[in-house]
N, C-alpha and C positions, 0 to 999 in steps of 0.2 A: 275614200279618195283614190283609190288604187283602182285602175280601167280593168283591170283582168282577175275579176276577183271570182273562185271559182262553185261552181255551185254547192250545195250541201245536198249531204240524201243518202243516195244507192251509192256504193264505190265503184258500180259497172255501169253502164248506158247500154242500148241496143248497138252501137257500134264501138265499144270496148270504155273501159274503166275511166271514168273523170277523174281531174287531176285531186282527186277530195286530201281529204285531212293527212291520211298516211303519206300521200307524193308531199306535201307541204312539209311533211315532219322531216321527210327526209331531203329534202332542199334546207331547209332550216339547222337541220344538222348539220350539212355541210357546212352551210354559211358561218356557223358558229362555231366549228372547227378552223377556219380561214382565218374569222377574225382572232381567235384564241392563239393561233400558230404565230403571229406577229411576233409574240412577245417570245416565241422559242427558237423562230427561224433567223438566218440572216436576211434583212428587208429585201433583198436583190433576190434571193433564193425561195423569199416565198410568193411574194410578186410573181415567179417563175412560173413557182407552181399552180399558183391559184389561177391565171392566166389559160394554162392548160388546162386545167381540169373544166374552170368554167366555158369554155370552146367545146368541150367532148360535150358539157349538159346542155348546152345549149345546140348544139348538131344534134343531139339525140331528143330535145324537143321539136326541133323541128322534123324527123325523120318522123316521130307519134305523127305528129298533123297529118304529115304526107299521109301517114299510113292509112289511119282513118279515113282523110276524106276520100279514099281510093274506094277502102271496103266501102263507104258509103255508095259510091257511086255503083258499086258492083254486089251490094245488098238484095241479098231475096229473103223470105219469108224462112229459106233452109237453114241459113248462114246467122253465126252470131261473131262477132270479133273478139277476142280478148289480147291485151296490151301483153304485148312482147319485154322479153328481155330489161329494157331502160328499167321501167319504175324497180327492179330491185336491184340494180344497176347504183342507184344512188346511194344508197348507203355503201355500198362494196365499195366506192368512191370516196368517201367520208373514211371507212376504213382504211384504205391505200394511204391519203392524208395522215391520219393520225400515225400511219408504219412509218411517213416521211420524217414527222413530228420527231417521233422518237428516237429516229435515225441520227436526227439534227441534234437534238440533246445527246446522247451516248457521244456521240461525236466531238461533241463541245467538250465534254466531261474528261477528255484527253492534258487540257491544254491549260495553264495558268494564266495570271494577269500578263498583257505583254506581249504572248503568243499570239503565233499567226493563225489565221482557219481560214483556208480557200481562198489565201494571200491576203488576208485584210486582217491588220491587227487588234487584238482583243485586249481592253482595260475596262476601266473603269465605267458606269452606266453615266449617259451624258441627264442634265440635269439643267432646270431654267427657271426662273422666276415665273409663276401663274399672273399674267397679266388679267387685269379686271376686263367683265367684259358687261355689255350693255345692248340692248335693244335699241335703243337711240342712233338715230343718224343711219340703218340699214339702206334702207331703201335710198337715201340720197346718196350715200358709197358706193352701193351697187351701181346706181348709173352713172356718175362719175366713172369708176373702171368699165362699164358698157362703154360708154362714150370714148373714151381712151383706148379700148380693142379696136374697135370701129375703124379710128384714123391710124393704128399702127399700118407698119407693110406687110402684106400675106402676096407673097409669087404664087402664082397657080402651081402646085408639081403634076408635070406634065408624064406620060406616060414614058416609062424607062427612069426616070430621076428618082430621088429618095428625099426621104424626110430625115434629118437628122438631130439629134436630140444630144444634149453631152452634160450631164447634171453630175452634181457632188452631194455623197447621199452619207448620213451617219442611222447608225439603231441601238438599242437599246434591248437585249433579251435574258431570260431567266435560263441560266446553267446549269446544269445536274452534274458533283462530282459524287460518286459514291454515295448516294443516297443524301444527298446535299444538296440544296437549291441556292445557288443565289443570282443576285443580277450583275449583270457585265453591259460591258459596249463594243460593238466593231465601232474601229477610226471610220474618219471622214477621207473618202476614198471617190472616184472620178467612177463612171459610168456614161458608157456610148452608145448608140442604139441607133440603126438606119433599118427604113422600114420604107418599101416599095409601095408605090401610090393603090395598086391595087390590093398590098398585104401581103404578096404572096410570097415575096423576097424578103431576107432581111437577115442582119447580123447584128450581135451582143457582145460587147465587152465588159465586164463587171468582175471584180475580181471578187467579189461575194459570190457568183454566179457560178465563175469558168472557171475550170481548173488549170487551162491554158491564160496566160497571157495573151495573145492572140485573138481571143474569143469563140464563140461557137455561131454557127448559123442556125438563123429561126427561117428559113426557106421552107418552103409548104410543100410537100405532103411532110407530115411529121412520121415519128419512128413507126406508128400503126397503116401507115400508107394513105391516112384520112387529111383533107384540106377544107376545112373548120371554114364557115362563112363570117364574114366579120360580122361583128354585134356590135352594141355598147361596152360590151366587158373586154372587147379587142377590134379597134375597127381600125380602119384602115384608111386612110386620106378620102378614097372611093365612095365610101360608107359614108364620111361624114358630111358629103357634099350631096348625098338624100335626105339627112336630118332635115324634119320642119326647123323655122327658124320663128317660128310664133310660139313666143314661152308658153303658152297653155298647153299647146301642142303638142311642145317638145318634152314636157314636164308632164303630159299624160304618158308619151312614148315610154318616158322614160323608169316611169311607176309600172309599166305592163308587163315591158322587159327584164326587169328589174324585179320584179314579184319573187317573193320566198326568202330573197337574199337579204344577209345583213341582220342585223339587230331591231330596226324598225324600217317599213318604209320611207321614210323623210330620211333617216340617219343613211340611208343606203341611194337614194337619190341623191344628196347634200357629196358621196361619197363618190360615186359616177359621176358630176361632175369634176370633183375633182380631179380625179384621175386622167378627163381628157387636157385638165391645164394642164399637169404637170409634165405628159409622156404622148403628146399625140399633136397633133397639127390641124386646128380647126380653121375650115374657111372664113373671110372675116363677117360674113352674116351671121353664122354661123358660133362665131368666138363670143362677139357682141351678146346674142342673144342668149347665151349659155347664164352669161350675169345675170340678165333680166328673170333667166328661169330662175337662178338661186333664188332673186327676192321673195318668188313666192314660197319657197318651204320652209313651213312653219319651226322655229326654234333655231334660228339663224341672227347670231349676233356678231359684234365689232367688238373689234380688242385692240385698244387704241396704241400696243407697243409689242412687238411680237420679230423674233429674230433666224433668218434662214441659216441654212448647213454653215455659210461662207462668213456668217455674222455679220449681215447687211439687214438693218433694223426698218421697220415699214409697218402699217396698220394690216392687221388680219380681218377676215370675213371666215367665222367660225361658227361650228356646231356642236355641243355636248352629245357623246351617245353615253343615254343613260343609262344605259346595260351595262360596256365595260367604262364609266366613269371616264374616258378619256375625249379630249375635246381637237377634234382636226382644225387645223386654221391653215385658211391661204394667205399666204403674205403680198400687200405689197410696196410698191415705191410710196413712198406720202404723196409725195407732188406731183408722179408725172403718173401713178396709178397702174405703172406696169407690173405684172407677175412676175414675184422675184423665186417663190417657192413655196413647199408645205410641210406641215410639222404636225405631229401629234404630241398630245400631251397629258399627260397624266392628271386632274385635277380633283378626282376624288377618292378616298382613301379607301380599298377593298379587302377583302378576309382570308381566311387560309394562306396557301402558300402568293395568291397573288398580292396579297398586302406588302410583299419586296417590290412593287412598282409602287412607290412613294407620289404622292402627288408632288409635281416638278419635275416626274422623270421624265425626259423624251423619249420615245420610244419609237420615232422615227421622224428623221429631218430630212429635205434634200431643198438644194438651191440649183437651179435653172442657170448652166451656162452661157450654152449657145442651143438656138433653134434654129434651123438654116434647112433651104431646099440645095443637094448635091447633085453632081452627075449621075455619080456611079459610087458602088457596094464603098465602103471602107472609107469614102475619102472624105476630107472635110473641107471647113468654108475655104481655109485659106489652101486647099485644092491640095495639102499632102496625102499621104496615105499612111492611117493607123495601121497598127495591129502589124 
């Protein structure tokens, strides 16, 4: 099913290395380092990170292409290419992650129930009923909420204006005191985010996040002096107004780019969509068809009671990843079929130290405030200014 799947054989070509089995290990590595840190990081702070890192692999895939097709065009019989830097780039990435990881535990391993961490307060691990869930009625859900994106309001954001986002986000992670594991929760805590129509501006407030109140700017070039092209894994209003809008389309796109990442193809497709409901600003062909794309991947069911950060109850469109046993669900309205938010959840019972995530734990909620197109940096609908 996957458009970009790469060839088997030789690990070099005549114009430098395929991306074979070793590049995929070490994508997969990451990827499974990203998914594993959930449960260690604060949801704000690994979002962060993963956000970044996935920017730098994916600039550095596209820098391979360039390169190559260059050497190809400038290929003689004298010349052979061989793949720079990147391919062993990715695991030293995967490494820096995991340094984050443990940074994040040691860190946590300071502080008791109750305590603050990066101003968001730390109890007990949030926890919820496994709603039953069913293949029945998919397909007719999905286009009832298609149908319902369709006719909502989407303003154009116009160049100079921002995309504003303000969601209430709770998590669920595993603490290390002294050689001790168990599981905790950050509270349910507010999170703000404007982001420039072309990506290149933008500010965060998350107190998971900033260690300022205030927030910090995601304005481009970042600390390396590099400005990351939007993707799927960070696009930008700009970006998502090129998406095809023909699910076949958009669901191959979305498998090619998407390659290596995740636990499964389907489970990391099912995943990138998600991510653009919850934190991004899709045009309304565009939003519409994002649903239509769910319907097609495979292992996508209805959970006919399912409840956001704010505890606004509403039918999900979920997916089990079978790897770590937890099941993402998009929530939404019953009747009117709007996006209220998404959750992960814990529903099957795992080994070792991850068996402390009990099926019922959440291990990540957030509920969708406000979605709004702004003038300028900071300010919101009703035109004050944060931070």
């Amino acid at each position: 099913m996957n458009a970009n799947t790469p060839r088997q054989g030789s690990a070099e070509s005549e114009f430098g290395p395929e991306p074979g089995p070793e590049r995929e290990q070490d994508v997969r590595l990451l990827s499974q380092l990203l998914s594993r840190t959930a449960r260690d990081l604060p949801s704000g702070r690994h979002q962060f990170h993963k956000e970044r890192l996935m920017a730098q692999i994916h600039e550095q895939a596209q820098q391979v292409q360039q390169e190559q097709q260059t050497r190809r065009e400038e290929h003689t019989a004298a010349r052979r290419f061989r793949l720079p830097r990147p391919a062993i780039m990715l695991p030293a990435m995967a490494a820096a992650l995991a340094a984050v990881v443990v940074a994040g535990v040691v860190t946590n391993g300071g502080h008791g129930d109750g305590a603050r961490e990066g101003g968001v307060a730390t109890g007990p691990a949030l926890t919820t009923d496994i709603g039953a869930a069913t293949t029945k009625g998919v397909p007719q859900l999905l286009d009832q909420i298609s149908v319902a994106a369709a006719e909502g309001e989407h303003p154009t954001v116009k160049p100079g204006q921002y995309v504003y986002i303000e969601s209430m986000s709770a998590d669920s992670f595993l603490k290390t005191v002294d050689d001790k594991t168990t599981l905790a929760g950050h509270e349910l805590h507010r999170r703000q985010i404007w982001k420039s129509a072309d990506g290149v501006k933008g500010w965060l407030i998350d107190p998971a996040v900033n260690d300022s109140p205030e927030g910090e700017t995601l304005t481009l070039p970042d600390e390396q002096g590099n400005t990351p092209k939007a993707h799927l894994g960070g696009p930008s209003y700009d970006y998502l107004t090129k998406l095809p809008t023909d699910p076949d389309a958009l669901l191959a796109k979305i498998y090619k780019e998407t390659e290596g990442q995740g636990n499964s193809p389907d489970q990391q497709a099912f995943t990138t969509i998600g991510d653009l409901l919850v934190e991004s600003y899709p045009p309304p062909e565009l939003y519409s068809a994002l649903f239509e794309t769910a319907a097609k991947i495979p292992g996508v069911v209805v959970v006919d009671d399912a409840v956001d950060a704010t505890g606004r109850h509403g039918v999900a469109v979920a997916r089990l990843d079978e790897t770590s046993g937890q099941r993402e669900e998009w929530i939404f309205d019953r009747k009117s079929h709007v996006f209220l938010g998404a959750r992960s959840v814990q529903v099957r019972q795992l080994t070792g130290v991850d068996a402390l995530m009990k099926p019922g734990t959440v291990s990540y909620t957030n509920a969708v405030v406000k979605r709004a197109v702004v003038d300028g940096m900071k300010q919101t609908p009703s035109g004050a200014q944060a931070g």
